[in-house]
C-alpha positions as a Markdown table, in Angstrom:
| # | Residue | x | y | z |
|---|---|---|---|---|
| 1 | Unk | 41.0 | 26.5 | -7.7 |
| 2 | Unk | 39.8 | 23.3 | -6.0 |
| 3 | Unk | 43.8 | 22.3 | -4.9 |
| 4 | Unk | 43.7 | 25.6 | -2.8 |
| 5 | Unk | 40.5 | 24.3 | -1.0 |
| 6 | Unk | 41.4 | 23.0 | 2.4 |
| 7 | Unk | 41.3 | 18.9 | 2.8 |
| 8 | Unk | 38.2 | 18.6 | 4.6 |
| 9 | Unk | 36.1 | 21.4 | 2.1 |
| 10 | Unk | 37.9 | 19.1 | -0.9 |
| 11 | Unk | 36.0 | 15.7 | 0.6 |
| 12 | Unk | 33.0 | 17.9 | 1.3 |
| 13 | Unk | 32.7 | 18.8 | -1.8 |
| 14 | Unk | 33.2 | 15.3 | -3.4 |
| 15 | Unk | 31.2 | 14.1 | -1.0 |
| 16 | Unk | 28.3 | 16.0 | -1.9 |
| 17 | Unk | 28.8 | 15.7 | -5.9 |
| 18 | Unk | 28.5 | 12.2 | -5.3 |
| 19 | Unk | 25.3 | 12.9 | -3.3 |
| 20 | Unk | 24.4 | 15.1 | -6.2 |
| 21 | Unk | 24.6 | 12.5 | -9.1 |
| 22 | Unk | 23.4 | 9.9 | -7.4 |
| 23 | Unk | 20.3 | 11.6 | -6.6 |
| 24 | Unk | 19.5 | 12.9 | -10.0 |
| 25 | Unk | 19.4 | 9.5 | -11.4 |
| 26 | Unk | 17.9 | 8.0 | -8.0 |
| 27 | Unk | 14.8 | 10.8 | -8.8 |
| 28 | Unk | 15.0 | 10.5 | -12.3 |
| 29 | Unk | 14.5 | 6.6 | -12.3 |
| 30 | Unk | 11.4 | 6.9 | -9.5 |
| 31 | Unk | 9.3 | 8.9 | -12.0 |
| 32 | Unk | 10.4 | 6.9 | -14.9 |
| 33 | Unk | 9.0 | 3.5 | -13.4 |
| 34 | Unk | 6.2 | 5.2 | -12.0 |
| 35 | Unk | 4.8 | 6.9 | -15.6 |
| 36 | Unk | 6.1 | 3.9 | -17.7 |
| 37 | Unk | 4.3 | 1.5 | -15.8 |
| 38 | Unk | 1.2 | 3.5 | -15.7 |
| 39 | Unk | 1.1 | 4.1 | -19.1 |
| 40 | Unk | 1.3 | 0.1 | -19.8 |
| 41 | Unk | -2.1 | -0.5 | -17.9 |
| 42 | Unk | -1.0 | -1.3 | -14.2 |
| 43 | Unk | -2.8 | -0.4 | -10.8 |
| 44 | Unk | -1.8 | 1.7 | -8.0 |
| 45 | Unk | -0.8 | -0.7 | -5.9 |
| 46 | Unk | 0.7 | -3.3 | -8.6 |
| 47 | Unk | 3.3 | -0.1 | -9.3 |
| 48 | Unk | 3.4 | 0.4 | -5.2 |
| 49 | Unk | 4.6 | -2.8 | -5.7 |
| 50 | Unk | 7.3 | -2.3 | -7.8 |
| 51 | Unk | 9.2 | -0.6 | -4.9 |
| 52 | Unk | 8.2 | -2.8 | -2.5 |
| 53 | Unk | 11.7 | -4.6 | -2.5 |
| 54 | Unk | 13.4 | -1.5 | -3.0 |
| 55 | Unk | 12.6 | -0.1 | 0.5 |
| 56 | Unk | 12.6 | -3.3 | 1.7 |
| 57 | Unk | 16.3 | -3.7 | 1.2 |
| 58 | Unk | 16.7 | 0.1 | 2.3 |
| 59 | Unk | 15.9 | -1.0 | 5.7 |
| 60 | Unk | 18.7 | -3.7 | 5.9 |
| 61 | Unk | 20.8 | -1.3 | 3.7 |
| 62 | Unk | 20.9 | 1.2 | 6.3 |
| 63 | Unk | 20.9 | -1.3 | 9.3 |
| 64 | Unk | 24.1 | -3.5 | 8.0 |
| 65 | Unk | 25.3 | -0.7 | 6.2 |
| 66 | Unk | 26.2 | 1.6 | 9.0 |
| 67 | Unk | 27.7 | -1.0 | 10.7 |
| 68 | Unk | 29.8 | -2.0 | 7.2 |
| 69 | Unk | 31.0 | 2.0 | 7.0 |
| 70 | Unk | 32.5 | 1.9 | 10.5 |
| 71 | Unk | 34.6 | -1.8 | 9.1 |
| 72 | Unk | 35.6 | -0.8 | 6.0 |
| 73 | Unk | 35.6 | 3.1 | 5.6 |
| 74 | Unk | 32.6 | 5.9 | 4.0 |
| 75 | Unk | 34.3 | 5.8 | 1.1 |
| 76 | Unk | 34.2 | 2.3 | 0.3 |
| 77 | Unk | 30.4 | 2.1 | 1.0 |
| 78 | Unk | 29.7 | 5.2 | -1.0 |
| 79 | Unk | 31.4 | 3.8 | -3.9 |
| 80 | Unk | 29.9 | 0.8 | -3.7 |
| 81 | Unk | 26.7 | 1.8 | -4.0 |
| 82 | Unk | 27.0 | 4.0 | -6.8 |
| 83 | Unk | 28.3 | 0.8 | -8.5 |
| 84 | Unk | 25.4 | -0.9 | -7.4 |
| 85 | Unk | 23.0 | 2.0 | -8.9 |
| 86 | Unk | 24.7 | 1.4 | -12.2 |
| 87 | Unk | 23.8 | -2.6 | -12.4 |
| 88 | Unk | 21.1 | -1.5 | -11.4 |
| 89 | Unk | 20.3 | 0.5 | -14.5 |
| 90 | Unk | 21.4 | -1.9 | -16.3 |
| 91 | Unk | 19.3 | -4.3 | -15.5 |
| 92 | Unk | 16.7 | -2.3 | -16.7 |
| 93 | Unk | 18.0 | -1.7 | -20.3 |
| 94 | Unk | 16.3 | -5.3 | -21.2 |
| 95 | Unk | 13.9 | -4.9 | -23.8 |
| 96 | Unk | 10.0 | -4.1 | -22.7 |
| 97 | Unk | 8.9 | -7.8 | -22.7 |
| 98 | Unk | 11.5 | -9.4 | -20.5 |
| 99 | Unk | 10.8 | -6.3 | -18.2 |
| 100 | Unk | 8.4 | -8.5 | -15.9 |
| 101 | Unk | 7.4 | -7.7 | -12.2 |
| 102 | Unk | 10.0 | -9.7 | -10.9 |
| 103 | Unk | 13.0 | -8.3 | -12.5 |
| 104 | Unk | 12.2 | -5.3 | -12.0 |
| 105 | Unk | 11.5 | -5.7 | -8.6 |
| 106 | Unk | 15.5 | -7.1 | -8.6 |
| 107 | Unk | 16.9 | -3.8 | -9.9 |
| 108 | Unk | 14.2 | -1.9 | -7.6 |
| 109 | Unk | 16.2 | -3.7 | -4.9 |
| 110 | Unk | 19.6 | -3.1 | -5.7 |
| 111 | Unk | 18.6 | 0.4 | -6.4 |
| 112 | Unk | 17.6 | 0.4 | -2.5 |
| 113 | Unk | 20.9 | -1.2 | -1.7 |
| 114 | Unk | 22.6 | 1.3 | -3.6 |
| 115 | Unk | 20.1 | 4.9 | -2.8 |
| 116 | Unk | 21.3 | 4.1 | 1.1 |
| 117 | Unk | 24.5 | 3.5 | 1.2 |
| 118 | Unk | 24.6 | 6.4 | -0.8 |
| 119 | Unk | 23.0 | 8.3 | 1.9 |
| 120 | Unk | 24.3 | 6.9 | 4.7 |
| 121 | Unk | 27.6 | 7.6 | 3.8 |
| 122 | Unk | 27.2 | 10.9 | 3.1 |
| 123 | Unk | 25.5 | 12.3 | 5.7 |
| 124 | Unk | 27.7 | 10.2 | 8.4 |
| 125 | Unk | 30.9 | 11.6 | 6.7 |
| 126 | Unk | 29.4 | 15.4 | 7.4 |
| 127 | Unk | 30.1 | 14.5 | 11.2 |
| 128 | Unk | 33.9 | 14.0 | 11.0 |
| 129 | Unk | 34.7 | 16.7 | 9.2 |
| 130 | Unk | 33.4 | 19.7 | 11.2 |
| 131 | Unk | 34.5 | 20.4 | 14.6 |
| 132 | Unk | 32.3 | 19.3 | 18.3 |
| 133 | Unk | 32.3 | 22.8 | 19.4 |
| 134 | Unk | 30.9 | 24.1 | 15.6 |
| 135 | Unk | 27.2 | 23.1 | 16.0 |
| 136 | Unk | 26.1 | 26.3 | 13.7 |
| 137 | Unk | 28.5 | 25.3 | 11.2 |
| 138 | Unk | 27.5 | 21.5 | 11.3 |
| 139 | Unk | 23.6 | 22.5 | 11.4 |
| 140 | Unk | 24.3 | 24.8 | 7.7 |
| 141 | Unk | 26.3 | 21.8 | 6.4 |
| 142 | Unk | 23.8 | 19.3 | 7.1 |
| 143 | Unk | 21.2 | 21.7 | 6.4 |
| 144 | Unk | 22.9 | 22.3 | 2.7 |
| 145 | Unk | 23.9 | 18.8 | 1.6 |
| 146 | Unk | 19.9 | 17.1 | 2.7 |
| 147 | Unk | 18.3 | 20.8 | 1.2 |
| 148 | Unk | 20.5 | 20.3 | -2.1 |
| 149 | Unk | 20.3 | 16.3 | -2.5 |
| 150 | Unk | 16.7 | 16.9 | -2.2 |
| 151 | Unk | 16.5 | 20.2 | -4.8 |
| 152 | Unk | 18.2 | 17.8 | -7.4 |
| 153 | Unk | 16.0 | 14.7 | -7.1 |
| 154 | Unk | 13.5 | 16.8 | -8.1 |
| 155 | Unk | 15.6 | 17.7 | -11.0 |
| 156 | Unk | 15.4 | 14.3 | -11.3 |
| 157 | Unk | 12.1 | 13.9 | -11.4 |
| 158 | Unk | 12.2 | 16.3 | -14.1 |
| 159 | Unk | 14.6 | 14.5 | -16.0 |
| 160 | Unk | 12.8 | 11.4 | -16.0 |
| 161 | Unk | 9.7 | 12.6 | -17.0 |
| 162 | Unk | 11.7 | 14.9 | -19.9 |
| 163 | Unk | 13.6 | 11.7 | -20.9 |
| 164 | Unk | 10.6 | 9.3 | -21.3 |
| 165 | Unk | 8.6 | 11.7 | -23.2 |
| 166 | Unk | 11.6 | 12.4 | -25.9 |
| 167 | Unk | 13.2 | 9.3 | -26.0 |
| 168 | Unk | 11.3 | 6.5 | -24.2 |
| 169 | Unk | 12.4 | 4.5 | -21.4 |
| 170 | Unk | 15.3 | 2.3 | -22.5 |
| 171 | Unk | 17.6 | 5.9 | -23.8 |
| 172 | Unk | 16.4 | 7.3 | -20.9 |
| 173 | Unk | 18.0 | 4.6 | -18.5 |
| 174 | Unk | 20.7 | 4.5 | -20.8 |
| 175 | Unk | 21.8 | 8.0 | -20.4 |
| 176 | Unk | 21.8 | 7.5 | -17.0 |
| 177 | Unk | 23.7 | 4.9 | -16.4 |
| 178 | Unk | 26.8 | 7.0 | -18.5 |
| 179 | Unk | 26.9 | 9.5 | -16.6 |
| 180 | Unk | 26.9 | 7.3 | -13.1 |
| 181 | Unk | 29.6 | 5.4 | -14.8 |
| 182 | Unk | 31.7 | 8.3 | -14.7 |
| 183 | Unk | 31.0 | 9.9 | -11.4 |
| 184 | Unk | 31.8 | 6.3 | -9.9 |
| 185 | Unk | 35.5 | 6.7 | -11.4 |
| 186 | Unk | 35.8 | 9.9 | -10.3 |
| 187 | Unk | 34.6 | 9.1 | -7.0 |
| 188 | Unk | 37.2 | 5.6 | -6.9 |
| 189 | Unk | 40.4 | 8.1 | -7.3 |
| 190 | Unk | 39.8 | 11.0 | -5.2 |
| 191 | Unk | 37.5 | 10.2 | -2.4 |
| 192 | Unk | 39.9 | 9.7 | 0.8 |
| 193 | Unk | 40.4 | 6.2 | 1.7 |
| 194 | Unk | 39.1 | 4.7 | 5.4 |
| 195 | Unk | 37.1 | 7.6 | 5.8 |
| 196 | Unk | 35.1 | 7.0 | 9.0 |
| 197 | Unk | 36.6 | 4.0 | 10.2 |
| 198 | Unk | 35.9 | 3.3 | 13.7 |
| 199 | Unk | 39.3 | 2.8 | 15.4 |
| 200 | Unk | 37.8 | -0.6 | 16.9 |
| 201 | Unk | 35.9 | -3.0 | 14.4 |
| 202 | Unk | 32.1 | -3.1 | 15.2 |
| 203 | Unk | 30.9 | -6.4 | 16.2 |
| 204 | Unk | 27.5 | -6.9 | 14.2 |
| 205 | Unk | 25.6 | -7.5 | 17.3 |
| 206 | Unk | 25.9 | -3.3 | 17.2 |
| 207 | Unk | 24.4 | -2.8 | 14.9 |
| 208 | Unk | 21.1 | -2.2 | 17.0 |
| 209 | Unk | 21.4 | 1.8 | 19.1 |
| 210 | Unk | 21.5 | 1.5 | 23.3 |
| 211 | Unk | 20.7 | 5.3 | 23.0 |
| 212 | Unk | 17.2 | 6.6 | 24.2 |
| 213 | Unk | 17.6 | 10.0 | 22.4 |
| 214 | Unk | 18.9 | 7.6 | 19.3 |
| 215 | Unk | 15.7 | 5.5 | 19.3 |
| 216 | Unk | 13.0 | 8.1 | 20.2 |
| 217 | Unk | 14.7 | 10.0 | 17.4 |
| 218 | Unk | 14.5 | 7.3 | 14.8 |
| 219 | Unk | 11.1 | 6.5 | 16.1 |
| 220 | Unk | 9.8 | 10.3 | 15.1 |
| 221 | Unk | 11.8 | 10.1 | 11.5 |
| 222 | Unk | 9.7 | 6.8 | 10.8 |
| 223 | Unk | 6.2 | 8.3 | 11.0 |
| 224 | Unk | 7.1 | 11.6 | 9.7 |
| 225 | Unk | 8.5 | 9.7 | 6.6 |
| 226 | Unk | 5.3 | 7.4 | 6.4 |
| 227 | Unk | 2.9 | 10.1 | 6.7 |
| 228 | Unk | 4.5 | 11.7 | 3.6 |
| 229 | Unk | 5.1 | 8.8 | 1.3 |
| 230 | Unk | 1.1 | 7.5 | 2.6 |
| 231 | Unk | 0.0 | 10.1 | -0.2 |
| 232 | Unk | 2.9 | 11.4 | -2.2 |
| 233 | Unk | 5.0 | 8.7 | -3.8 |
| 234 | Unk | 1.8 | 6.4 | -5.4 |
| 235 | Unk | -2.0 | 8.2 | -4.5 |
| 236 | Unk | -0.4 | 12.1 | -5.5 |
| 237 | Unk | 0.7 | 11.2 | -9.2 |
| 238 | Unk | -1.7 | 9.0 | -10.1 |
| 239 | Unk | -4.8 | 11.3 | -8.6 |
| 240 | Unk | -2.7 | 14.6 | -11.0 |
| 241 | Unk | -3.2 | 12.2 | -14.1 |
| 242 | Unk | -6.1 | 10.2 | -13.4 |
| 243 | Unk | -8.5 | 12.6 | -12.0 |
| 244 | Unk | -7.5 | 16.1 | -13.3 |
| 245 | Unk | -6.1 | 14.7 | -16.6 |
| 246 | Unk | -2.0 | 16.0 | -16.1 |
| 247 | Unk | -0.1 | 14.8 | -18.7 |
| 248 | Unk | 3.0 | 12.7 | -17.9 |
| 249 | Unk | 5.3 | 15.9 | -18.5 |
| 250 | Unk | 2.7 | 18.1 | -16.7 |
| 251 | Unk | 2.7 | 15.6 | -13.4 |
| 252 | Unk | 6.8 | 14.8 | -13.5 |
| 253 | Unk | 7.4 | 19.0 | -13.9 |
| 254 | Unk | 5.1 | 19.8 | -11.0 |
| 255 | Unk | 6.3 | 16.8 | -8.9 |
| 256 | Unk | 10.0 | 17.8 | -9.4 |
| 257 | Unk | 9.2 | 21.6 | -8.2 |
| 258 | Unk | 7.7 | 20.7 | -5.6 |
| 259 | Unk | 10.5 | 19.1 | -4.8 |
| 260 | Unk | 13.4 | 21.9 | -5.6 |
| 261 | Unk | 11.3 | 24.1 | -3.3 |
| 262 | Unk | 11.4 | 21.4 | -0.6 |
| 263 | Unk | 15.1 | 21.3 | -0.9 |
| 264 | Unk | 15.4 | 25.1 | -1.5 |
| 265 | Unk | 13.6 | 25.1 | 2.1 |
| 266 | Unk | 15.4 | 22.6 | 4.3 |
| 267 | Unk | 18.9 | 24.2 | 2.5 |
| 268 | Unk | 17.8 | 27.9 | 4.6 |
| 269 | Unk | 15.9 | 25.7 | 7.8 |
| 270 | Unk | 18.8 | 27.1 | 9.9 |
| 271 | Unk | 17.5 | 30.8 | 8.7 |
| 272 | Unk | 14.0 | 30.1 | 9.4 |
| 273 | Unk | 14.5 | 28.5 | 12.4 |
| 274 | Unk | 16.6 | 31.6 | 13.4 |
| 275 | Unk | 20.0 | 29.2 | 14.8 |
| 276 | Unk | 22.5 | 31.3 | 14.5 |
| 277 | Unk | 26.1 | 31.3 | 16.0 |
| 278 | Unk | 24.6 | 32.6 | 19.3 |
| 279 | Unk | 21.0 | 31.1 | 19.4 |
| 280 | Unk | 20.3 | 27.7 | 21.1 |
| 281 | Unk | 19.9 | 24.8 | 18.6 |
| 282 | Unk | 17.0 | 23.0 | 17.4 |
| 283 | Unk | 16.2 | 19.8 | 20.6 |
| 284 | Unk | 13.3 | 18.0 | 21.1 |
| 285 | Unk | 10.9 | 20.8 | 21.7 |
| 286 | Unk | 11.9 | 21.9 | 18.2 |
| 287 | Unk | 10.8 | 19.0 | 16.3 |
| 288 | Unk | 7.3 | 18.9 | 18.2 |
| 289 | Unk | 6.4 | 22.1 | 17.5 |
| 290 | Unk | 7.0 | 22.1 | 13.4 |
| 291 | Unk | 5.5 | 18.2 | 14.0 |
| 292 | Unk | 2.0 | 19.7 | 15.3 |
| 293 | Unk | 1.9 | 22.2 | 12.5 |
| 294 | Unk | 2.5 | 19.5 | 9.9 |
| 295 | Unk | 0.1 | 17.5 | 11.3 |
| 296 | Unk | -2.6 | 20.0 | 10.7 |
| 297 | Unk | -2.5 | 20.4 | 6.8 |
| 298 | Unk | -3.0 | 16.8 | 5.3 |
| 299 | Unk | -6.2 | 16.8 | 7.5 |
| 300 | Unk | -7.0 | 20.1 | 5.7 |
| 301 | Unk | -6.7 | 19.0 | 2.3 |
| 302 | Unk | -8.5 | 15.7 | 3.0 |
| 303 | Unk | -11.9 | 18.0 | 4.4 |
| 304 | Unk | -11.6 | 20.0 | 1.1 |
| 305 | Unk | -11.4 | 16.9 | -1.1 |
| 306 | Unk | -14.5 | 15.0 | 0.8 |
| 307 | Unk | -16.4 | 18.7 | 0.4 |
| 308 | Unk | -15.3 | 19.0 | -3.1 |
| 309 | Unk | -14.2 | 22.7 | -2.2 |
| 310 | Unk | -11.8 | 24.0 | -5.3 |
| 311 | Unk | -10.5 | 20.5 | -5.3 |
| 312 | Unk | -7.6 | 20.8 | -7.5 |
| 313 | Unk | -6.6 | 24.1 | -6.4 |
| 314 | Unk | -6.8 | 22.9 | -2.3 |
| 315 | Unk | -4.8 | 19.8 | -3.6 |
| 316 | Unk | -1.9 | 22.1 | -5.0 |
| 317 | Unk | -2.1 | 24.8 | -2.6 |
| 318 | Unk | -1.9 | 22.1 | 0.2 |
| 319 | Unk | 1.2 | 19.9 | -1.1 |
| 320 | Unk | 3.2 | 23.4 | -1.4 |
| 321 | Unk | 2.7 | 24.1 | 2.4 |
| 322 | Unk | 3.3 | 20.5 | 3.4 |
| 323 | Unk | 6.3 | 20.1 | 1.3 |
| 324 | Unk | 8.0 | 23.7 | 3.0 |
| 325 | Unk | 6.9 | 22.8 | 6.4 |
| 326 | Unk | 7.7 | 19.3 | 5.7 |
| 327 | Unk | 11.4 | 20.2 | 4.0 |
| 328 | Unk | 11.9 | 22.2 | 8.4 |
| 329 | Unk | 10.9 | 19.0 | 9.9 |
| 330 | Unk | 13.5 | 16.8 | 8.0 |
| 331 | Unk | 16.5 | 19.5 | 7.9 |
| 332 | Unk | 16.1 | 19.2 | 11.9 |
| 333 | Unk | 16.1 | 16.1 | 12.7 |
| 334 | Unk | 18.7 | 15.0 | 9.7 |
| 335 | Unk | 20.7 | 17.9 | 12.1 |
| 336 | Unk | 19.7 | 16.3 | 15.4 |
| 337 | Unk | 20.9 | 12.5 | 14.4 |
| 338 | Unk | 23.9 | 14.0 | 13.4 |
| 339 | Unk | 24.9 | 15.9 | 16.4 |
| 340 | Unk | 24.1 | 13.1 | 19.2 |
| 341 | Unk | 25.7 | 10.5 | 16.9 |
| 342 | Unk | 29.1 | 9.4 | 18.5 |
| 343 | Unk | 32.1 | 10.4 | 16.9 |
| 344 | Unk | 33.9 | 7.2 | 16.6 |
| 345 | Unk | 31.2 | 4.8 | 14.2 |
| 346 | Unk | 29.4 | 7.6 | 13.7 |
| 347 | Unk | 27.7 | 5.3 | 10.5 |
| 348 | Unk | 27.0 | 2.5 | 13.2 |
| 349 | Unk | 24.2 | 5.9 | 14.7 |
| 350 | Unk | 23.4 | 7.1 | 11.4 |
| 351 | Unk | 22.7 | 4.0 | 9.6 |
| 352 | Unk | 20.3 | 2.6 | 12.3 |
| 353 | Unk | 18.3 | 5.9 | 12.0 |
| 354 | Unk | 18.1 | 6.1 | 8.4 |
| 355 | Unk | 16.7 | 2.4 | 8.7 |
| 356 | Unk | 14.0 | 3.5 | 10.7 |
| 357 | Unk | 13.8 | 6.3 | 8.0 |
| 358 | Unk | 13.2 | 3.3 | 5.3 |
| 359 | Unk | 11.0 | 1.5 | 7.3 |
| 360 | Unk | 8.6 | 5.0 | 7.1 |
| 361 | Unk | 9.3 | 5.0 | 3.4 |
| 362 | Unk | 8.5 | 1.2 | 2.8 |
| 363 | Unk | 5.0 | 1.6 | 5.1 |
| 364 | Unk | 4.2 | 4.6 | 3.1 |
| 365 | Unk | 4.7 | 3.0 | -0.1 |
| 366 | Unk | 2.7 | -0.1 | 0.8 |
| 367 | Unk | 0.1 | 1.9 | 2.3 |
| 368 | Unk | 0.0 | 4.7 | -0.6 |
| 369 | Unk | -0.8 | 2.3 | -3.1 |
| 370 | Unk | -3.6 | 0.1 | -1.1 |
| 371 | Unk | -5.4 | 3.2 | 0.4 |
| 372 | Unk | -5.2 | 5.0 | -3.0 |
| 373 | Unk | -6.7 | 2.0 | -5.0 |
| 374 | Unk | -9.4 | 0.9 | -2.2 |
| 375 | Unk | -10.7 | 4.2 | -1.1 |
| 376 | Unk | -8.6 | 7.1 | -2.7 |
| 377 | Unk | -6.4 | 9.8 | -1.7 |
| 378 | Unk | -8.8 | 11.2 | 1.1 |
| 379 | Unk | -8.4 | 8.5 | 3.1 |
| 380 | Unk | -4.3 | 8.4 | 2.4 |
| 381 | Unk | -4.3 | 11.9 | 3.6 |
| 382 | Unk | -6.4 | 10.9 | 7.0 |
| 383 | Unk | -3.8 | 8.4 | 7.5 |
| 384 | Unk | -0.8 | 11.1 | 6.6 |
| 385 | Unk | -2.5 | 13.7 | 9.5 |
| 386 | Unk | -2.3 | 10.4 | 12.0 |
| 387 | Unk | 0.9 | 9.5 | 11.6 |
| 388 | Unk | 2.2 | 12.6 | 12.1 |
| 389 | Unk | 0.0 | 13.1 | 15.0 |
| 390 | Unk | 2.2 | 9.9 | 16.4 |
| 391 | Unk | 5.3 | 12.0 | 15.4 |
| 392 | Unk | 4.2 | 14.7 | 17.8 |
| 393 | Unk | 3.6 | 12.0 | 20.3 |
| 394 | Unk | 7.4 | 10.8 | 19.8 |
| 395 | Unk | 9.1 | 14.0 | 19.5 |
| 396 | Unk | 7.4 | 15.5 | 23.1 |
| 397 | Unk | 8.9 | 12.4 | 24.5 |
| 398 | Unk | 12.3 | 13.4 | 22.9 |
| 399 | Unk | 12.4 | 17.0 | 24.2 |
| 400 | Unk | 12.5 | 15.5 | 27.6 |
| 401 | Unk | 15.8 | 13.4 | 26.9 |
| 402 | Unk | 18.1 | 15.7 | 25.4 |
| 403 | Unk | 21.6 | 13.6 | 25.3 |
């Protein structure tokens, strides 16, 4: 059945298992440090810390790497960083005392390395395979592989907390790593070679974009990503364990819902957002208007926390509109970078964006655990509503300078 696909639905396809795989143990692995490391006695921001190198290196990942895809070929990068996920995980198979801050910092990193040239590959690789005049098409393609990626990290994040409940952390990681291991040699034999290629080889000193829409656009992704990861990667989980008393299977299962619902939502975004083969597609004006009513709810929550109205109940009810409203905002503009992206290079575009889209992560991150530890998940939600109100800012600038 899969030799009578045509060429371009056969690399899709492998494209996106790749994607897939990657992400499970990419979700799986988050939740896994974040509970283990909890449960051995460390703070907020001493586990915030723990990824600190990881999106660290994601922003250099995505800034070299783009520029490395248009040398070499997608599928070189994309293999190499599912290699790079598997050291990775095995650098983290050491017994518990030689697991120090440090080292696992290390494989945090190369995890980061890995997670983005993952990405960056696959969603540049969407580009060349669908046709300039199919916007529609490209939009549900996009739209599918983010909504889908993003469905199975939660998976993930139900795996990991599954996995370190049954078996502890080393089997879990273990686990893992087999089953990368054999998606990689997959991936080695049938992914088409120089995928992507640019016809003339980049000189690194492109590696920075000279397109306004580009930058404004990247600009928009950075604060929408930072006002997420400002409350949900460190503050959210430890607040469900610490204050209401989850379990670690209680906060992993809820945390990776959330997340299949996010993905299940960005997967139909071109639905919601009514772009069909006839309507006009999503621009500038699009992304300010799902910005300002983003904006609104982590302000909403924080007001029902400092008035201790239904607090648990406000907390949940709130991350389940932020995530679906959330899950429109990123199917669009992972849409938008990949439409004004130029065809020949296309990583050289994508990768610069996605960098800006680590940067968001990595000042999240930094920021979730700090705010969290010194004055609690209120004030990380006041600072998620901000940022986003800088994302509206950004994207009313962008709907002027449509490429």
């Amino acid at each position: 059945m899969f030799n009578s696909l045509s060429p371009q639905l056969k690399q899709y396809l492998l494209i996106t298992g790749n994607y897939w795989a990657f992400t499970l143990t990419d979700g799986a692995l988050r939740m896994l440090v974040v509970l283990h490391f909890y449960s051995l006695g460390y703070t907020g921001i001493a586990i915030a810390m723990l990824f600190l190198f990881y999106e660290i290196f994601g922003v250099i990942t995505n800034l070299v790497g783009g520029w490395l895809g248009a040398r070499i070929g997608l599928n070189n990068t994309m293999n190499i960083g599912l290699l790079l996920q598997i050291l990775a995980l095995g650098m983290l198979l050491l017994p518990a005392q030689y697991l120090v801050v440090p080292w696992v910092m290390a494989a945090q990193a190369l995890s980061g390395i890995a997670k983005d040239l993952n990405k960056m590959s696959a969603k540049s690789s969407i580009k060349l395979l669908v046709a300039d005049n199919a916007q529609h098409t490209l939009f549900k393609w996009v739209a599918v592989l983010t909504g889908s990626k993003n469905a199975l990290k939660g998976v993930g994040f139900f795996i990991g907390g599954l996995l370190l409940s049954l078996y502890g952390f080393n089997i879990a990681v273990l686990l893992m790593l087999l089953m990368l291991s054999l998606v990689w040699l997959l991936s080695v034999s049938q992914l088409k070679a120089d995928l992507g290629k640019s016809k003339t080889k980049p000189k690194f000193t492109e590696l920075l974009s000279k397109s306004r829409v580009i930058n404004l656009l990247s600009a928009a992704r950075m604060l929408l990503f930072g006002a997420r990861d400002v409350w949900f990667v460190i503050a959210l989980p430890l607040t469900l364990a610490r204050q209401f008393g989850w379990s670690h299977w209680a906060v992993g299962s809820f945390l990776a819902l959330w997340v299949i619902g996010y993905g299940a939502v960005q997967s139909v975004t071109p639905a919601l957002t009514r772009s069909g083969p006839s309507a006009t597609s999503p621009d500038g004006h699009s992304l300010m208007r799902w910005a300002i009513l983003l904006s609104v709810i982590p302000a909403l929550i924080a007001l029902a926390l400092w008035l201790q109205w239904h607090s648990e109940a406000a907390l949940i009810g709130g991350l389940l509109l932020f995530g679906a409203v959330f899950a429109v905002n990123s199917s669009l503009h992972s849409y938008m970078i990949i439409r004004y992206a130029k065809s020949d290079g296309v990583s050289l575009d994508v990768g610069f964006y996605y960098m800006a889209n680590a940067m968001g992560r990595l000042l999240g991150t930094v920021l979730s655990g700090w705010l969290y530890q010194a004055y609690g998940l209120t004030a990380c939600l006041w600072v998620s509503s901000a940022l986003l109100a800088a994302t509206v800012l950004v994207s009313s600038r962008l709907s002027k300078h449509q490429a």
